[in-house]
C-alpha positions in Angstrom: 0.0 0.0 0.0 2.6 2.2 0.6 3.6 2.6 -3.5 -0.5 4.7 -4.0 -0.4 8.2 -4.4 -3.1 10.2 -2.5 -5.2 11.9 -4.2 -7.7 13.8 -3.1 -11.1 14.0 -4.7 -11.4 17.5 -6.0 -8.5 16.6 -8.0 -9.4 12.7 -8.9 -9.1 11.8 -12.5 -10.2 8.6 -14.3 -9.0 8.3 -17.6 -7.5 11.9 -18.0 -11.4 13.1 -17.5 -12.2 15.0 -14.1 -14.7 13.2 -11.6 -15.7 16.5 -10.0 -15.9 19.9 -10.9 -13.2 22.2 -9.8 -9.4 22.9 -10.8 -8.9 19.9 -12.6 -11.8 20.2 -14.3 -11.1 23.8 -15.3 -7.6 22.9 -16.5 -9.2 19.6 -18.5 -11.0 22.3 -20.7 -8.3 24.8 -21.1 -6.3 21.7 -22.3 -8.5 20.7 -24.8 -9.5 24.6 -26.1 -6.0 25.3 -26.4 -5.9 21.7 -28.5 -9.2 23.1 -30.8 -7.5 26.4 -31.5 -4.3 24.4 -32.6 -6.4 22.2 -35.1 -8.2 25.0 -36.1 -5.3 26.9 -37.5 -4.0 23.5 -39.2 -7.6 22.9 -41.0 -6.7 26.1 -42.6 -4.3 24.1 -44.5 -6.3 21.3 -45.9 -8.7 21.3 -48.4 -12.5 22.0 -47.0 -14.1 18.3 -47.4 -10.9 17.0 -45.5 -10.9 19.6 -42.9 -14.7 18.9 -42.4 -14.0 14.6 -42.0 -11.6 15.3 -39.4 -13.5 17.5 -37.9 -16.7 15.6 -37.5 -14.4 12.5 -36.5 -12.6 14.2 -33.6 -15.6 15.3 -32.0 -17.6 12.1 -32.4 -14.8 10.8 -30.0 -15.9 13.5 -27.3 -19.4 13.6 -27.4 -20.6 10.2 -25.3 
């Protein structure tokens, strides 16, 4: 027991998503922002249909 790491719950994570709202959960959706600005300016580069496709597929993965 002694190799655990406490955590405490306003900071508890499960698969790099925050259980609870708070600090973690604040800096979970900076993260990700800053990651949607970043793909935004790269779209820029690609053709509109492609741009569009990866789009649609990268939110599908976070909308459960």
């Amino acid at each position: 027991m002694s190799s655990f790491t406490f955590v405490s719950v306003a900071d508890a994570t499960l698969l790099g998503a925050s259980l609870f709202p708070g600090k973690v959960l604040d800096g979970t959706w900076l993260a990700r922002c800053e990651d949607l600005k970043r793909e935004v300016d790269r779209l820029s580069l690609l053709s509109a249909q492609d741009a569009l496709l990866l789009l649609r597929v990268d939110f599908s993965f976070f909308s459960f």
